[in-house]
PyMOL Python script that loads the backbone (N, CA, C, O; Angstrom):
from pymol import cmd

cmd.read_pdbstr("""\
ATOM      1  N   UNK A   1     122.711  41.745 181.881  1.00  0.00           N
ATOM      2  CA  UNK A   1     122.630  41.379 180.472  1.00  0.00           C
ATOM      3  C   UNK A   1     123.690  40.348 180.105  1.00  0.00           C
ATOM      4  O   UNK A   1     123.293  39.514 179.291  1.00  0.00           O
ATOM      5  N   UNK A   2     124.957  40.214 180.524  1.00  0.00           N
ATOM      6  CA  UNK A   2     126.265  39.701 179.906  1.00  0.00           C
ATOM      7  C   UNK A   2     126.067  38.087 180.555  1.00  0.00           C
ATOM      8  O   UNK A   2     126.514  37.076 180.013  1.00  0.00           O
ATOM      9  N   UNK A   3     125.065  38.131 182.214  1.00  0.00           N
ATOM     10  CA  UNK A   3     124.665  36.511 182.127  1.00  0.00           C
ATOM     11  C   UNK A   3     123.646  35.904 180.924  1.00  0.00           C
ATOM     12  O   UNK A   3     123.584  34.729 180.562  1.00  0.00           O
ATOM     13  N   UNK A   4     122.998  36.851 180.498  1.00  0.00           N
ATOM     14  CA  UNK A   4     121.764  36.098 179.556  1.00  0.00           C
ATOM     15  C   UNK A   4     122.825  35.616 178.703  1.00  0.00           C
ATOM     16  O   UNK A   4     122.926  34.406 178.496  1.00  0.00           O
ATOM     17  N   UNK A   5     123.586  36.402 178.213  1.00  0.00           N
ATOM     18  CA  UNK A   5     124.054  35.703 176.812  1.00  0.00           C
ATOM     19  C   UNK A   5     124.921  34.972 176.760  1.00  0.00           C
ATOM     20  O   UNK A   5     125.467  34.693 175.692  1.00  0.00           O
ATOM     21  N   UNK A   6     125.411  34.273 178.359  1.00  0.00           N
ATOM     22  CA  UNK A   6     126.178  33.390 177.917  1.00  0.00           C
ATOM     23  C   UNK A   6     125.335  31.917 178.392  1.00  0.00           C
ATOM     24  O   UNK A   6     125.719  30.748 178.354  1.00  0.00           O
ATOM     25  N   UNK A   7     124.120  32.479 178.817  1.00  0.00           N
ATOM     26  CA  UNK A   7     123.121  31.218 179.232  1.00  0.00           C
ATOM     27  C   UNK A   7     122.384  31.113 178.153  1.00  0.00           C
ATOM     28  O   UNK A   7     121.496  30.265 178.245  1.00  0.00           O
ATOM     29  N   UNK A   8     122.480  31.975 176.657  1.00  0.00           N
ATOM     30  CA  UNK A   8     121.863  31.972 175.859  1.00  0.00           C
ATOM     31  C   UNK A   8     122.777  30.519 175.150  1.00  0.00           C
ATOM     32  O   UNK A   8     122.469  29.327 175.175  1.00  0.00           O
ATOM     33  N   UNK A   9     123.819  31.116 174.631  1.00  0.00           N
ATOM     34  CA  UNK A   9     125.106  30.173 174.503  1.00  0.00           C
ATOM     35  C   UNK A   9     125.191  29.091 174.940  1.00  0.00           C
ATOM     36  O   UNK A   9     125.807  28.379 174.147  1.00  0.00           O
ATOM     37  N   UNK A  10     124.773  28.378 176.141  1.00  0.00           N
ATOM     38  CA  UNK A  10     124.797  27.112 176.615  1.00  0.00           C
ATOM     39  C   UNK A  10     123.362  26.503 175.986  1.00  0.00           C
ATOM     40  O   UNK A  10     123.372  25.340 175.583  1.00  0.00           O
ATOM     41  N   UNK A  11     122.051  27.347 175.900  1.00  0.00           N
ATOM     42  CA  UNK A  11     121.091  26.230 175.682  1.00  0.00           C
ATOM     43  C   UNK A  11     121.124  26.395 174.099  1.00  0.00           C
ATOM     44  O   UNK A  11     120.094  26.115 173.486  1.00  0.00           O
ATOM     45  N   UNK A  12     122.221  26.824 173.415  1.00  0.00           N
ATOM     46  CA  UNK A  12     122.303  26.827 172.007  1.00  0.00           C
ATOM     47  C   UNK A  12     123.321  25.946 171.619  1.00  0.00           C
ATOM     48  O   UNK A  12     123.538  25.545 170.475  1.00  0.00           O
ATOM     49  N   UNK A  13     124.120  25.585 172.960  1.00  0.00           N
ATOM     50  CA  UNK A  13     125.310  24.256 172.568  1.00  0.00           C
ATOM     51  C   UNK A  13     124.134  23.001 173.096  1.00  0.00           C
ATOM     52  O   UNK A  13     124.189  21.919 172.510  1.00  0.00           O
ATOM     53  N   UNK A  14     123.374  23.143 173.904  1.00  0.00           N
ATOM     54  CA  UNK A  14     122.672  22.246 174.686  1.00  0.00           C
ATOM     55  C   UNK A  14     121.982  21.551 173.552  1.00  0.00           C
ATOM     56  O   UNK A  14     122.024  20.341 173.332  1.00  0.00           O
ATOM     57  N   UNK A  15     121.195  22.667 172.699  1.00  0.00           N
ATOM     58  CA  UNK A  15     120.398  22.189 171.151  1.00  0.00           C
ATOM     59  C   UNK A  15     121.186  21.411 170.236  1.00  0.00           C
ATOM     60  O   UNK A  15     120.880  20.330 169.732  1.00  0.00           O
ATOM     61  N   UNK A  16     122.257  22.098 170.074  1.00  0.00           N
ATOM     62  CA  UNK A  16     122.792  21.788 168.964  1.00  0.00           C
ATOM     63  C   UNK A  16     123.703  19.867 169.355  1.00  0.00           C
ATOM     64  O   UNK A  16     124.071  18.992 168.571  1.00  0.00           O
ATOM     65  N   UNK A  17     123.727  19.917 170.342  1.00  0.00           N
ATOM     66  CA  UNK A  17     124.174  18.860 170.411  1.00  0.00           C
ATOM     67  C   UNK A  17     123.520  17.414 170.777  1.00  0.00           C
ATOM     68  O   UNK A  17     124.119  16.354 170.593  1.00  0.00           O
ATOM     69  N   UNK A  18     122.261  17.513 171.299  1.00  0.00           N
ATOM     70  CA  UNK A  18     120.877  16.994 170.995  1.00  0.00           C
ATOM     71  C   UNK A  18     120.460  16.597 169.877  1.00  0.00           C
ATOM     72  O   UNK A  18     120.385  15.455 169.424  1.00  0.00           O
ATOM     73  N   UNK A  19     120.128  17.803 169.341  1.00  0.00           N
ATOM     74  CA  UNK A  19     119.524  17.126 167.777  1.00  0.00           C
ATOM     75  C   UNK A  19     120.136  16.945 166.691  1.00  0.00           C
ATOM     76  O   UNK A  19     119.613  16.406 165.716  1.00  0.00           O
ATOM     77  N   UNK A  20     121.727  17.522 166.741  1.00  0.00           N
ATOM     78  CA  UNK A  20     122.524  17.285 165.966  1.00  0.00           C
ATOM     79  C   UNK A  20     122.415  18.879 165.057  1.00  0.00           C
ATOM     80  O   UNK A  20     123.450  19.075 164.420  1.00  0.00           O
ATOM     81  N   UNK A  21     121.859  19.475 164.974  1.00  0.00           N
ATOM     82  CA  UNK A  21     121.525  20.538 164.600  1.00  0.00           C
ATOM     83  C   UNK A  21     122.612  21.912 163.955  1.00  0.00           C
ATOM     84  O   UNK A  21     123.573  22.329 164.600  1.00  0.00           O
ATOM     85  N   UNK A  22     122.168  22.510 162.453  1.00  0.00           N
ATOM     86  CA  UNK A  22     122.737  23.187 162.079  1.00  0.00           C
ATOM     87  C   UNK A  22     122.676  24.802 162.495  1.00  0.00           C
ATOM     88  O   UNK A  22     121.587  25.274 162.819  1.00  0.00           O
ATOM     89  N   UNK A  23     123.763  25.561 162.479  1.00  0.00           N
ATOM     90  CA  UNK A  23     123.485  27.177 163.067  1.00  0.00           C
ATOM     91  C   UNK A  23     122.080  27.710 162.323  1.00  0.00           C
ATOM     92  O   UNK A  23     121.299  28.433 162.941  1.00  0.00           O
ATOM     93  N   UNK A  24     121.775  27.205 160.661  1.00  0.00           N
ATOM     94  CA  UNK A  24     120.984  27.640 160.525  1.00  0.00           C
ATOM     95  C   UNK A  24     119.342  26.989 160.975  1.00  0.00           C
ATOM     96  O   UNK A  24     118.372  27.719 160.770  1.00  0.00           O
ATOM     97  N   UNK A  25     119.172  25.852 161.473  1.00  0.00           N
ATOM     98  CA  UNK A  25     118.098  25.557 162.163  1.00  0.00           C
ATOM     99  C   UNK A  25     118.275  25.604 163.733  1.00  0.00           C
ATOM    100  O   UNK A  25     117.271  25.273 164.363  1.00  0.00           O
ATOM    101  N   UNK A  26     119.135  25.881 164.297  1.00  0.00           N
ATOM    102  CA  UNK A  26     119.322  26.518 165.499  1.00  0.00           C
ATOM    103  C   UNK A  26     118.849  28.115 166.090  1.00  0.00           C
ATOM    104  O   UNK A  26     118.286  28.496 167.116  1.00  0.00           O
ATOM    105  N   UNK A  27     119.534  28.981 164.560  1.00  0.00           N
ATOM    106  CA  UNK A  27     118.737  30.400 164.966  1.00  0.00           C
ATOM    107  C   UNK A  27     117.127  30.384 164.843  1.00  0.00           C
ATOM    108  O   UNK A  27     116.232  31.007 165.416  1.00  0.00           O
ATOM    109  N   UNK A  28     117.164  29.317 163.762  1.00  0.00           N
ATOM    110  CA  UNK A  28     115.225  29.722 163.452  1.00  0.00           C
ATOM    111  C   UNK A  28     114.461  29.091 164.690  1.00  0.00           C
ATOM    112  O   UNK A  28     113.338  29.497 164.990  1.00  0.00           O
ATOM    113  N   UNK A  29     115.169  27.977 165.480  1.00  0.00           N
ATOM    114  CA  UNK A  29     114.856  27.641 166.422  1.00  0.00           C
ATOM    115  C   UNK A  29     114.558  28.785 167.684  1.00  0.00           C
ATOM    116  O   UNK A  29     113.572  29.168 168.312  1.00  0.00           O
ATOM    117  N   UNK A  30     115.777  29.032 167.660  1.00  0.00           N
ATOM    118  CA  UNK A  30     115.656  30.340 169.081  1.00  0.00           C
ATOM    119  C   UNK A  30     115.686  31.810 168.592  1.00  0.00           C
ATOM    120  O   UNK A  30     116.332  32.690 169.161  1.00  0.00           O
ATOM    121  N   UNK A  31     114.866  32.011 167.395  1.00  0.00           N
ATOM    122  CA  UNK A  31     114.298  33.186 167.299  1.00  0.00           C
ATOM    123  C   UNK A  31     115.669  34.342 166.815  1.00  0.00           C
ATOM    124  O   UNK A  31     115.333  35.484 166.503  1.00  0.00           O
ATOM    125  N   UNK A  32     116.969  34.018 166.787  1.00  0.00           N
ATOM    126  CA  UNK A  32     118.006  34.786 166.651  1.00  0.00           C
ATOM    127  C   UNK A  32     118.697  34.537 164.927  1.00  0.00           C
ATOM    128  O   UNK A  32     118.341  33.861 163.962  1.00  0.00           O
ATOM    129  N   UNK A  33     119.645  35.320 165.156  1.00  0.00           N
ATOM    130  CA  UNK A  33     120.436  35.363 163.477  1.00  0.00           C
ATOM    131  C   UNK A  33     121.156  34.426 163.118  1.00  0.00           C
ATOM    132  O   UNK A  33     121.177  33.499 163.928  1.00  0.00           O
ATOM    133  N   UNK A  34     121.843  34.274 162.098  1.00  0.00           N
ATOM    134  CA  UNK A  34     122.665  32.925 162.136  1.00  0.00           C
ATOM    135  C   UNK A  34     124.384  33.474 162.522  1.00  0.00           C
ATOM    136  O   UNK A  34     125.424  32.878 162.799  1.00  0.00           O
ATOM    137  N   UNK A  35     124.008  34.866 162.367  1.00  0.00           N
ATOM    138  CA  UNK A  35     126.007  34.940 162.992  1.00  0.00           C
ATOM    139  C   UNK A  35     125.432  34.909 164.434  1.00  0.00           C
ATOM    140  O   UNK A  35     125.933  33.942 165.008  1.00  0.00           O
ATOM    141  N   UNK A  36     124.467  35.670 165.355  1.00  0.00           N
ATOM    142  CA  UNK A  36     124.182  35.319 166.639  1.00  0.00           C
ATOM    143  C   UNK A  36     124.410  33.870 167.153  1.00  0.00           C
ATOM    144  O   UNK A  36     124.579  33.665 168.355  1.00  0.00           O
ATOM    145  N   UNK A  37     124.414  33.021 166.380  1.00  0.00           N
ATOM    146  CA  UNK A  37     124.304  31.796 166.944  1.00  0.00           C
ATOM    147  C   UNK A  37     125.884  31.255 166.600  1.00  0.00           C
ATOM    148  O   UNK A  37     126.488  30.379 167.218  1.00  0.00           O
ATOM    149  N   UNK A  38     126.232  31.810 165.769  1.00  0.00           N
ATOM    150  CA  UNK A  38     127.521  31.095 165.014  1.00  0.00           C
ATOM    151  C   UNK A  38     128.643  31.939 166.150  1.00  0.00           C
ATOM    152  O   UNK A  38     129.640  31.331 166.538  1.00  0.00           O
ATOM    153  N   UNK A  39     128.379  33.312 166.600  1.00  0.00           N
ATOM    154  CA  UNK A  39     129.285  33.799 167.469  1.00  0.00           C
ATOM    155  C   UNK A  39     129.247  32.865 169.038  1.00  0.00           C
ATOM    156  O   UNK A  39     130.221  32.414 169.640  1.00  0.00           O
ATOM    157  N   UNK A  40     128.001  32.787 169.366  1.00  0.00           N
ATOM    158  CA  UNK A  40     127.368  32.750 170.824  1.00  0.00           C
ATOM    159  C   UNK A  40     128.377  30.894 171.236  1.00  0.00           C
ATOM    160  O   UNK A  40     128.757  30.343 172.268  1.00  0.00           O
ATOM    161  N   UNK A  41     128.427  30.528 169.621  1.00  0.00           N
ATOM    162  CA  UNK A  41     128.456  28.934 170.214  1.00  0.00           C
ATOM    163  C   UNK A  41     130.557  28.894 169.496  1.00  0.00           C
ATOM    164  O   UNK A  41     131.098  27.894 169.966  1.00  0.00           O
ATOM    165  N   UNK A  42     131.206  29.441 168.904  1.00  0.00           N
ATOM    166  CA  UNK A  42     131.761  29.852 168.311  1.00  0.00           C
ATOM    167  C   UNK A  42     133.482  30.469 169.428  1.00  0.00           C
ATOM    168  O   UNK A  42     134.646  30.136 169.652  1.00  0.00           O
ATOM    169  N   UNK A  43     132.268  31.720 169.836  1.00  0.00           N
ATOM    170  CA  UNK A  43     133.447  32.611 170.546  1.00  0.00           C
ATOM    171  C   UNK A  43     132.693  32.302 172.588  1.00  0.00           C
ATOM    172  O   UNK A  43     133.267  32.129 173.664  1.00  0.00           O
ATOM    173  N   UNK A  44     131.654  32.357 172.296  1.00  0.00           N
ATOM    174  CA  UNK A  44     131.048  32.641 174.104  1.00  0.00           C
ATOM    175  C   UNK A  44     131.327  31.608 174.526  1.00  0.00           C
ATOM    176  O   UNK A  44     132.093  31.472 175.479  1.00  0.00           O
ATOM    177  N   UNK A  45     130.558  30.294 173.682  1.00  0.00           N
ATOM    178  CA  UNK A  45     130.068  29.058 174.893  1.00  0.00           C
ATOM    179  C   UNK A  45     131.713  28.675 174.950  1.00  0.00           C
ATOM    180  O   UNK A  45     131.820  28.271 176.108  1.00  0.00           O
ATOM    181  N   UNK A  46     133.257  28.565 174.246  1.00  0.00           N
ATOM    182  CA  UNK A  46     133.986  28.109 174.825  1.00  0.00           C
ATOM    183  C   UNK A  46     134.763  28.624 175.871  1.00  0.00           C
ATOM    184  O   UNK A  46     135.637  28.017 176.490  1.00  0.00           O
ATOM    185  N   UNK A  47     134.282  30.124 176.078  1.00  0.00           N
ATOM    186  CA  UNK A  47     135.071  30.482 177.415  1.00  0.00           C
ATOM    187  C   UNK A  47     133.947  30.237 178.676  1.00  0.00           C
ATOM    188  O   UNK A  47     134.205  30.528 179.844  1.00  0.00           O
ATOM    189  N   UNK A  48     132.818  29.724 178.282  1.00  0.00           N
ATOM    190  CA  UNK A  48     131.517  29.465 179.412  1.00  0.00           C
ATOM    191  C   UNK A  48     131.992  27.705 179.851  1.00  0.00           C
ATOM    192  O   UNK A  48     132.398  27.269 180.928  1.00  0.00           O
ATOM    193  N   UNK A  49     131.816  27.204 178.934  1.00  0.00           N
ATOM    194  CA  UNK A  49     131.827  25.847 178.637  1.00  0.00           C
ATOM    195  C   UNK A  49     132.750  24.876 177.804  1.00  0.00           C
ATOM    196  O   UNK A  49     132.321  24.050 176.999  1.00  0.00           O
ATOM    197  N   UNK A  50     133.818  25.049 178.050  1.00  0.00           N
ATOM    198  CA  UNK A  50     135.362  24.175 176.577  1.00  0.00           C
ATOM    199  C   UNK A  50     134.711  22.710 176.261  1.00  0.00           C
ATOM    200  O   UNK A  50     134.666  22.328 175.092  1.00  0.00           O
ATOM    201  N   UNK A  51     134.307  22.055 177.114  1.00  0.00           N
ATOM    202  CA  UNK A  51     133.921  21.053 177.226  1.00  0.00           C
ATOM    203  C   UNK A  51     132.236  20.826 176.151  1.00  0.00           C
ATOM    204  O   UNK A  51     132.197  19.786 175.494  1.00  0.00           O
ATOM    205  N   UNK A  52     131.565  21.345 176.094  1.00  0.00           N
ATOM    206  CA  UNK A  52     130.746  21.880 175.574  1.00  0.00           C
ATOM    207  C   UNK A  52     130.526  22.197 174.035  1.00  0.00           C
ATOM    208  O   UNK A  52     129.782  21.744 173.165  1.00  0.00           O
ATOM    209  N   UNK A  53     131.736  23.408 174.100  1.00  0.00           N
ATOM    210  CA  UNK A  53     132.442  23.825 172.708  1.00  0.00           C
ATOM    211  C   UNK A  53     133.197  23.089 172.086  1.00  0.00           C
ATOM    212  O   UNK A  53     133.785  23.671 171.174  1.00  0.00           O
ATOM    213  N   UNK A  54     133.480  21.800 172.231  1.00  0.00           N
ATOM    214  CA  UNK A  54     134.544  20.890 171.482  1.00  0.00           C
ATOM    215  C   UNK A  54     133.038  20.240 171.000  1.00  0.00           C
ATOM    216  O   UNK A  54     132.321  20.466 170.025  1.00  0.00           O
ATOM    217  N   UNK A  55     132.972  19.728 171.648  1.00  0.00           N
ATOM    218  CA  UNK A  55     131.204  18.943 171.336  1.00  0.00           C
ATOM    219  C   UNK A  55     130.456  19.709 170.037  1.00  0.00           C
ATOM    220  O   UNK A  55     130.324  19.212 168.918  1.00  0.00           O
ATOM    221  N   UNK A  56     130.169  20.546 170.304  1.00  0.00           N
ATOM    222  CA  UNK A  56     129.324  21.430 169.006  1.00  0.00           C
ATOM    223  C   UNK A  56     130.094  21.815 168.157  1.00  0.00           C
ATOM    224  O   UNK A  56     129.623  22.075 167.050  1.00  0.00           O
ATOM    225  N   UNK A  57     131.658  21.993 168.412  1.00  0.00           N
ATOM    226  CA  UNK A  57     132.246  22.164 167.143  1.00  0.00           C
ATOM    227  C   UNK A  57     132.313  20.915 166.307  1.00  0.00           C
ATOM    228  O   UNK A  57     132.033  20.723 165.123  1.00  0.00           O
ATOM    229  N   UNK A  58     132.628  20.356 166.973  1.00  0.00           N
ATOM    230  CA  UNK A  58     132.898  18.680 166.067  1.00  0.00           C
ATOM    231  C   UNK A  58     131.207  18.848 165.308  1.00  0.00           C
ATOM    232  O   UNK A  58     131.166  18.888 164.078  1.00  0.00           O
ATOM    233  N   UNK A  59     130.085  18.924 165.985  1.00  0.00           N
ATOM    234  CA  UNK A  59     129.089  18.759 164.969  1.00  0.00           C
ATOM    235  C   UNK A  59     128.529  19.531 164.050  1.00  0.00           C
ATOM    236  O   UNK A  59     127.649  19.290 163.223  1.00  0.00           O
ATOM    237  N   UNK A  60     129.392  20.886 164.385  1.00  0.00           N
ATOM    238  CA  UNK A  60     129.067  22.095 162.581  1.00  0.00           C
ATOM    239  C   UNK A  60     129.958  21.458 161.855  1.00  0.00           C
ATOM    240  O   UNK A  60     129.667  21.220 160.683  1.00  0.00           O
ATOM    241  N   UNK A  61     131.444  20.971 162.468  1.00  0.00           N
ATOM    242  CA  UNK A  61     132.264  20.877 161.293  1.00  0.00           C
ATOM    243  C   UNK A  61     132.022  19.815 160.734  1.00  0.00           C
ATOM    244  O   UNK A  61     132.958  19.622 159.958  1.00  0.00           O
ATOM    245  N   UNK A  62     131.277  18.969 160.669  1.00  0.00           N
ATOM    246  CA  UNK A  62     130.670  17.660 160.235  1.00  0.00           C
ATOM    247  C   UNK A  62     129.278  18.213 159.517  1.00  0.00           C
ATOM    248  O   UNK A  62     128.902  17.417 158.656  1.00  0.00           O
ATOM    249  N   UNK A  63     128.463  19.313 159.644  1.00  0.00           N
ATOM    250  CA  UNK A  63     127.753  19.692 158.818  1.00  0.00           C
ATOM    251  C   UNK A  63     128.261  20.902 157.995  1.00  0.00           C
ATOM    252  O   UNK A  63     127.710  21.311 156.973  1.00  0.00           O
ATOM    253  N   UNK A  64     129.387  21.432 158.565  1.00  0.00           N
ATOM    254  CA  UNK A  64     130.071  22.191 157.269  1.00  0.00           C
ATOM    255  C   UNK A  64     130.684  21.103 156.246  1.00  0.00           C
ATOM    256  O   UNK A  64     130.462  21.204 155.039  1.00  0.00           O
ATOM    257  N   UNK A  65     131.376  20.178 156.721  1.00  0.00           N
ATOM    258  CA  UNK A  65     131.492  19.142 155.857  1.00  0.00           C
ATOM    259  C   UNK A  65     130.309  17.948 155.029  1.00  0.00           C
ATOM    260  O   UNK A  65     130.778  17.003 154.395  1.00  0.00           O
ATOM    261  N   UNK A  66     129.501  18.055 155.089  1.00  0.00           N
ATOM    262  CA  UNK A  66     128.033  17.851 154.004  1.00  0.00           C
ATOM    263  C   UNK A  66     127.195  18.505 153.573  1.00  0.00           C
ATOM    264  O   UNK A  66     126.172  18.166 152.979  1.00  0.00           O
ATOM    265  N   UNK A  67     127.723  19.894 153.950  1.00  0.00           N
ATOM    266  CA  UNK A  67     127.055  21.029 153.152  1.00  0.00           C
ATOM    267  C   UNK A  67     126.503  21.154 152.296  1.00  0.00           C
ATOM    268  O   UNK A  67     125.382  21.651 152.192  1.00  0.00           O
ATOM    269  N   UNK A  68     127.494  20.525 151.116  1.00  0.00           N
ATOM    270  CA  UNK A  68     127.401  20.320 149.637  1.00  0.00           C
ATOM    271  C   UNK A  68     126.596  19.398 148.896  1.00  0.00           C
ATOM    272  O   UNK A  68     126.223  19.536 147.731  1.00  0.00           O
ATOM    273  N   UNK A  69     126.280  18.119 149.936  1.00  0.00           N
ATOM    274  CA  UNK A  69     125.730  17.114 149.626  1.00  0.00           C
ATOM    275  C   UNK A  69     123.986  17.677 149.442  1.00  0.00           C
ATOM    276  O   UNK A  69     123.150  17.425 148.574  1.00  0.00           O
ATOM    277  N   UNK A  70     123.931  18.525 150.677  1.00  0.00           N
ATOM    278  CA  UNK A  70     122.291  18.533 151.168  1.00  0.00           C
ATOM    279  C   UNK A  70     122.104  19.463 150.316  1.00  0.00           C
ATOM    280  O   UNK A  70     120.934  19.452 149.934  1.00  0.00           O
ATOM    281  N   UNK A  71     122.951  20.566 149.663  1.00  0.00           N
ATOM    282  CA  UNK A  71     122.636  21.830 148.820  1.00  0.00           C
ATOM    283  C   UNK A  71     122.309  20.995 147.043  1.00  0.00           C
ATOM    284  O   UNK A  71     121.721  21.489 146.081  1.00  0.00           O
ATOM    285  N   UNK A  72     122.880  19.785 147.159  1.00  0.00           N
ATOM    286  CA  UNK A  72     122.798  19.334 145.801  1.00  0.00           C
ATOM    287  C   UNK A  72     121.315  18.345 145.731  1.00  0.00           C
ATOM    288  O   UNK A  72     120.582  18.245 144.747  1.00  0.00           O
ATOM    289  N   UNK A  73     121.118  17.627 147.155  1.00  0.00           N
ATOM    290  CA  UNK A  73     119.957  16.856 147.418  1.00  0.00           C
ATOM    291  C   UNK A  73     118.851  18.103 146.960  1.00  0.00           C
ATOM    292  O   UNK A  73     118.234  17.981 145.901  1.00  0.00           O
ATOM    293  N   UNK A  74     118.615  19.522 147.996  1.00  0.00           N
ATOM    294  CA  UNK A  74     117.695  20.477 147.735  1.00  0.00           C
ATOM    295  C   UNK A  74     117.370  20.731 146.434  1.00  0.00           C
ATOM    296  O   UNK A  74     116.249  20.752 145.925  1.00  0.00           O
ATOM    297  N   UNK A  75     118.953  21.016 145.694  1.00  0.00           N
ATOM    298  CA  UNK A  75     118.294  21.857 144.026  1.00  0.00           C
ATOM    299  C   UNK A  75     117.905  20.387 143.544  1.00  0.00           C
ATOM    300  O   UNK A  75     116.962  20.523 142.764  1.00  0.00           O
ATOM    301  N   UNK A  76     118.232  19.042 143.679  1.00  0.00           N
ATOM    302  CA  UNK A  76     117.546  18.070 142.960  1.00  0.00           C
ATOM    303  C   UNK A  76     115.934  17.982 143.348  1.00  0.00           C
ATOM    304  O   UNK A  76     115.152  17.664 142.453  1.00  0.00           O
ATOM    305  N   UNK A  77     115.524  18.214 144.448  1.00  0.00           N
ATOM    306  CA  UNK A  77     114.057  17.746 144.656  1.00  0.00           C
ATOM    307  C   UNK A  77     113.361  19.172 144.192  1.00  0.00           C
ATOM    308  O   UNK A  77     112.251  19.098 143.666  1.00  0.00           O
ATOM    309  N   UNK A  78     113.873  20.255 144.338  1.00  0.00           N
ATOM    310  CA  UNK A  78     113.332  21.183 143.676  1.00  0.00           C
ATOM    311  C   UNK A  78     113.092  21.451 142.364  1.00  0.00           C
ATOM    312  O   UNK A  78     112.379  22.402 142.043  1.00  0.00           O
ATOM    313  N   UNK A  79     113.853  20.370 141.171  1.00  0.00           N
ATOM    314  CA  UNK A  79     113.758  20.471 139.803  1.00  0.00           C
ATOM    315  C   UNK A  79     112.710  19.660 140.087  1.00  0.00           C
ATOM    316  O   UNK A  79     111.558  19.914 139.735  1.00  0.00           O
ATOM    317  N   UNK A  80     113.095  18.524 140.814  1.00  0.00           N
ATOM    318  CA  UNK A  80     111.686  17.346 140.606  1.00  0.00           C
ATOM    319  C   UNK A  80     110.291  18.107 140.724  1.00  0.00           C
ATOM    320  O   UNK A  80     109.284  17.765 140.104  1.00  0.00           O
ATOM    321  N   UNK A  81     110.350  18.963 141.421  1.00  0.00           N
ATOM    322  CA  UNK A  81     108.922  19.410 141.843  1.00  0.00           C
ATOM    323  C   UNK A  81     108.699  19.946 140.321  1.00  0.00           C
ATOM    324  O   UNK A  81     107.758  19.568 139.622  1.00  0.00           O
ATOM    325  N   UNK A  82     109.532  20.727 139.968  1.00  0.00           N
ATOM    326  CA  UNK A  82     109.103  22.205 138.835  1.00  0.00           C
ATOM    327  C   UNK A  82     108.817  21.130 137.424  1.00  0.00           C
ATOM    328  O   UNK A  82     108.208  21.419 136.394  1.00  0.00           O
ATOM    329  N   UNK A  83     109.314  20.150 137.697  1.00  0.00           N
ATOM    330  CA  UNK A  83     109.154  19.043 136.629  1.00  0.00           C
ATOM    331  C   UNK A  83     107.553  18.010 136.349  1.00  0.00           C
ATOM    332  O   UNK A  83     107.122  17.391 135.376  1.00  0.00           O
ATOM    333  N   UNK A  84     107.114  18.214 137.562  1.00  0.00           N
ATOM    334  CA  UNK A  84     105.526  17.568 138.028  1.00  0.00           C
ATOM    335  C   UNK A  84     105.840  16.277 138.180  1.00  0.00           C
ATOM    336  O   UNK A  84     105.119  15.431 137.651  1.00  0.00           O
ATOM    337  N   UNK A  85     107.263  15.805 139.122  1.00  0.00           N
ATOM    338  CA  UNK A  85     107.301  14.660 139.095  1.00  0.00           C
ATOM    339  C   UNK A  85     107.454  13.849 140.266  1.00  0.00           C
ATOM    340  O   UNK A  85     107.487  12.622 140.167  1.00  0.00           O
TER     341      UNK A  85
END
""", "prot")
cmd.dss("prot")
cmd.show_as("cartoon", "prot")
cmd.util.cbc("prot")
cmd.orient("prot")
């Protein structure tokens, strides 16, 4: 069991650093939770992979850092809709 999950961990740094990808379209991707994914890539992949884990950290913390932007883009296109416009 303790190899799956750290081979789980690599093709979840493997994703995330590919498509550029957030924990939360990463879990919906591979079927798991969003702390599953936030631990696996977080705490696992850097004792599997450091090299790896610098890589995917740099790209949450760059989507923890526009967080705000895309949460303000969402509630705007969502008034637009409720608006018929």
């Amino acid at each position: 069991m303790k190899g799956i999950v750290e081979e789980r961990a690599a093709m979840l740094g493997e994703y995330i650093i590919e498509s550029k990808a957030t924990v939360r379209s990463a879990a919906k991707k591979f079927g798991i939770s969003k702390s599953t994914v936030h631990k696996d890539v977080s705490q696992r992949l850097r004792s599997v992979n450091p090299a790896m884990y610098r890589e995917v950290r740099e790209i949450l913390d760059t989507n923890k850092s526009q967080r705000h932007i895309r949460g303000g883009i969402a509630t705007r296109n969502k008034y637009i809709k409720l608006k018929g416009g």
